[in-house]
C-alpha positions in Angstrom: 5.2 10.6 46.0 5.0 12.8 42.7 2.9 11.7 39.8 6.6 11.0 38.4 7.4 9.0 40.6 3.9 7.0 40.9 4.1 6.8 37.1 7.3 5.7 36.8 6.6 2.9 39.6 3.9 1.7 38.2 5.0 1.5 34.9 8.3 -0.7 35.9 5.7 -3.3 37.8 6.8 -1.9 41.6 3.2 -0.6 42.2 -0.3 -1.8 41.4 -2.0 0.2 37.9 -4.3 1.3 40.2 -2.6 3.1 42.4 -1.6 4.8 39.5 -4.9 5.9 38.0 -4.9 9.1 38.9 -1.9 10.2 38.6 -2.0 9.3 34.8 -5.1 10.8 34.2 -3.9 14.0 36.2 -0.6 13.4 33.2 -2.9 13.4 30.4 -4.4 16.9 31.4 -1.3 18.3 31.8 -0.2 17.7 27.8 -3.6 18.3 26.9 -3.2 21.9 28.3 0.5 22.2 27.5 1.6 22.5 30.6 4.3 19.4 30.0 5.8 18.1 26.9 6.9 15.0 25.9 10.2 16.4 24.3 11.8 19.8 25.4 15.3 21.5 23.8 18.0 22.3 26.8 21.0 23.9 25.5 20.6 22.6 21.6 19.8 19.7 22.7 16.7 17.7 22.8 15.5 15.6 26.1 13.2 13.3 26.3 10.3 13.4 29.5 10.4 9.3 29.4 7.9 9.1 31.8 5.6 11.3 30.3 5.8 9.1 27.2 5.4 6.0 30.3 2.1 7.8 31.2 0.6 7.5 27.9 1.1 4.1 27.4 -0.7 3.7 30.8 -3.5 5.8 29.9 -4.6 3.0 27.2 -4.9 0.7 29.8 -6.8 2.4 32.6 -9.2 3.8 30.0 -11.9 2.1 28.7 -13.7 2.3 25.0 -16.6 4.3 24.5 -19.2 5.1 21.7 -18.4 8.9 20.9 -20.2 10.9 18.3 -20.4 14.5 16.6 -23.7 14.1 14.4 -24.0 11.3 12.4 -20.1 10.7 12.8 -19.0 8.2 15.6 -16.0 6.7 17.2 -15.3 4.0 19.1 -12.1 4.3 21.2 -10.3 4.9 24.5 -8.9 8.5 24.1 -11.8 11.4 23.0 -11.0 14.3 20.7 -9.8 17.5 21.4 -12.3 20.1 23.2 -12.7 23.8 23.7 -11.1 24.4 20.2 -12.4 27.9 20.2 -10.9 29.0 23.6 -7.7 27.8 22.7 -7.9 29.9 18.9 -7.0 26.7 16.7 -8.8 25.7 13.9 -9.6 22.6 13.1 -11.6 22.1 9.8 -13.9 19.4 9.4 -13.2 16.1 9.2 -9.8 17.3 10.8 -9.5 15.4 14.4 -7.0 16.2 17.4 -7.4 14.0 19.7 -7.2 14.6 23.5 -3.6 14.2 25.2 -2.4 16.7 22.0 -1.2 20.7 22.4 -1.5 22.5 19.7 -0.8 26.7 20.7 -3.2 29.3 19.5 -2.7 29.8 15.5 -2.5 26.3 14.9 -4.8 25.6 11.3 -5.6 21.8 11.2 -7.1 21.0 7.7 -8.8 17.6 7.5 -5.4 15.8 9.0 -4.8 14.3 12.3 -3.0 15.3 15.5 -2.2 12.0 17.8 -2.1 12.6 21.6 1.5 13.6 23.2 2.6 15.5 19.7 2.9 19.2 20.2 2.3 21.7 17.3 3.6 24.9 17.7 1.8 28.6 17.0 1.5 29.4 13.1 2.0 25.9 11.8 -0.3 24.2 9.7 -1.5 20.5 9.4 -2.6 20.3 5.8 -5.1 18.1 4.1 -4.7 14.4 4.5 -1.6 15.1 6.6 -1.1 13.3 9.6 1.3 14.4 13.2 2.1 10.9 15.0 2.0 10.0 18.8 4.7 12.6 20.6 6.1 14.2 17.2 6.8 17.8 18.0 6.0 20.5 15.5 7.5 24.1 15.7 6.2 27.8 15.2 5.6 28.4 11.4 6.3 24.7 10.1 3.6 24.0 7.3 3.4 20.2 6.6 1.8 20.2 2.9 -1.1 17.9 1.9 0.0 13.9 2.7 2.9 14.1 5.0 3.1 11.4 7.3 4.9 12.5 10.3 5.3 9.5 12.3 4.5 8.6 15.9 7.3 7.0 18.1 5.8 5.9 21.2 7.9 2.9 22.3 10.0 2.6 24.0 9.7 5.9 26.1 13.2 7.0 26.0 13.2 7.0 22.1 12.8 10.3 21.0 10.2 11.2 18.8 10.0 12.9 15.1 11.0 16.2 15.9 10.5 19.1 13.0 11.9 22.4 14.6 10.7 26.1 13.7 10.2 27.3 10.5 10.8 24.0 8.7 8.8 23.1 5.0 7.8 19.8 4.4 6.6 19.1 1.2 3.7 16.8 -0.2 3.6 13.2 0.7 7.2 13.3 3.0 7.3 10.8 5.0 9.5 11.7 8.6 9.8 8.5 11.0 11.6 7.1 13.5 12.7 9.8 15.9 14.3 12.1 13.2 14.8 15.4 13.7 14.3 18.5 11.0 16.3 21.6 12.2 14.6 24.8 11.7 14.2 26.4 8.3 15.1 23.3 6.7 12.8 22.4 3.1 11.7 19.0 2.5 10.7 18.6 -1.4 7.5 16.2 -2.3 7.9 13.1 -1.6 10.8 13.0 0.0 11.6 10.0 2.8 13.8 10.0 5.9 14.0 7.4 8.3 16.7 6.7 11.1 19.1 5.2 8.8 18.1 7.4 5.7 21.4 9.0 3.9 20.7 12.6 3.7 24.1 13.4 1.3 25.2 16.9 0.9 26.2 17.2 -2.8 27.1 20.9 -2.7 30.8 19.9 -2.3 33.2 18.5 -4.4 33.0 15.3 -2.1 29.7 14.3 -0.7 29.1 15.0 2.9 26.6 12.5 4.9 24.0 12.9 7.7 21.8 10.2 9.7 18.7 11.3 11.6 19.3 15.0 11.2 18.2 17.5 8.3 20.6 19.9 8.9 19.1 23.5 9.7 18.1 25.3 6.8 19.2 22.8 3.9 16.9 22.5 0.9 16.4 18.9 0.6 15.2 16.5 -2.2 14.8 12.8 -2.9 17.7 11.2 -4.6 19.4 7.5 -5.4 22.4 6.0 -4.7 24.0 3.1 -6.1 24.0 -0.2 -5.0 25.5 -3.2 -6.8 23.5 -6.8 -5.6 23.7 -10.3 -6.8 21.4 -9.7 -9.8 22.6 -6.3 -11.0 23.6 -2.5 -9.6 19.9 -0.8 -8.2 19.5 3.0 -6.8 18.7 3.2 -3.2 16.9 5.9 -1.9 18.6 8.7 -0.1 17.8 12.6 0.6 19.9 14.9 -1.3 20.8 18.4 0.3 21.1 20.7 -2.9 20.8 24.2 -1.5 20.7 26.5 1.4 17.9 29.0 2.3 19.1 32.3 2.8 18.7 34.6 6.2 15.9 36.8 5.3 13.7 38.3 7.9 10.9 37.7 5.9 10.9 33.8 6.2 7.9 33.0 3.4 10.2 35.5 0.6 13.4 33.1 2.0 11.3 29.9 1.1 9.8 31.2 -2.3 13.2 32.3 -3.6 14.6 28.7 -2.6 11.8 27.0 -4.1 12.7 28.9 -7.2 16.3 29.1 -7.1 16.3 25.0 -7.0 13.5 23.7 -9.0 12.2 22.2 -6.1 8.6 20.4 -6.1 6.8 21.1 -3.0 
């Protein structure tokens, strides 16, 4: 049988955890080195490796906790961080952790943030101060999460998909991106902005508004907005995302993002 398929068994009950062992620990290695992925693209569309996500969840239980230190630093915990940081040319600044079970390519900066094992961070992004890249989230090339953004882990169950945030993508200070949602390349989250599953991202460009769930469309120059809601004790605002603007095609991606940035006011 393949690792797959031990995984996969043992994970659905049909074969004993042990058995298992490893095969899950052989797993781990493999998205450690990125030589699997939790979530790939196939023809535009994104796919889910369910029972990779199924060998992580094992991994927790056929590990144990252990004591680990780096000076007068020290962990307690099943999964260690990250090694051979210098062969693999990312830079992680201290007290920046990412922990084993991640893959993050060569070019990666990781300011004091965190990296959670299965995410994937592709070359020329950074992970900025305070910012954190939940379990399985997969990061492009060139996507720079600003200081605070909480990209958020989905774990379980395995066949969800995670927070995806494709190439070239913005995300400005304290966003929050959860709950499988993906962020199409190029697209520019302003501060603070929030999307969830069941977020409204509106365009307002139009003379009638057009709506989105779960996707930032590619490009799109997104802010945080309200929408009315009328309740028992009054009318409230709701939060939504509001796509104002478009970045242009440029070659030069950072002159694209400046000029959008200018063009619409938007606080990053």
């Amino acid at each position: 049988m393949s690792d797959q398929d031990v995984i996969r068994a043992a994970f659905a009950g049909e074969a004993e955890l042990a058995e298992a062992r490893d095969s899950v620990l052989s797993t781990i290695d493999l998205l450690d080195r990125g030589k699997i992925r939790v979530a790939e693209k196939s023809r535009g569309e994104w796919v889910v490796n369910e029972w990779v996500k199924e060998a992580i969840l094992l991994y927790f239980q056929v590990t144990g906790m252990e004591e680990m230190d780096a000076g007068p630093v020290v962990w307690h915990d099943k999964i260690p961080t990250k090694r051979n940081l210098a062969e693999a040319q990312v830079r992680v600044v201290p007290p920046g952790v990412v922990r084993y079970g991640a893959f993050c390519e060569p070019g990666v900066i990781v300011m004091p943030g965190y990296v959670n094992i299965g995410a994937w961070v592709g070359s020329g992004s950074m992970v900025d101060t305070w910012a954190t890249v939940g379990s399985c989230a997969q990061i492009g090339k060139g996507v720079h999460l600003s200081g605070g953004v909480g990209i958020g882990g989905v774990l379980e169950p395995p066949g969800a998909r995670p927070v995806i945030i494709e190439d070239g993508a913005f995300i400005g200070s304290r966003c929050i991106v959860v709950e499988g949602v993906v962020v199409q390349e190029g697209a520019v989250l302003g501060a603070n902005t929030t999307i969830t599953s069941s977020t409204r991202i509106i365009d307002v460009r139009g003379e009638e508004p057009v709506e989105f769930r779960g996707v930032v469309p590619a490009n799109s120059v997104v802010i945080p907005g309200t929408r009315p809601r009328s309740f028992p004790a009054g009318e409230y605002g709701l939060p939504c995302a509001l796509i104002i603007g478009e970045r242009t095609a440029s070659t030069d991606r950072k002159t694209s993002l400046n000029e959008a940035l200018r063009t619409f006011g938007v606080q990053v």
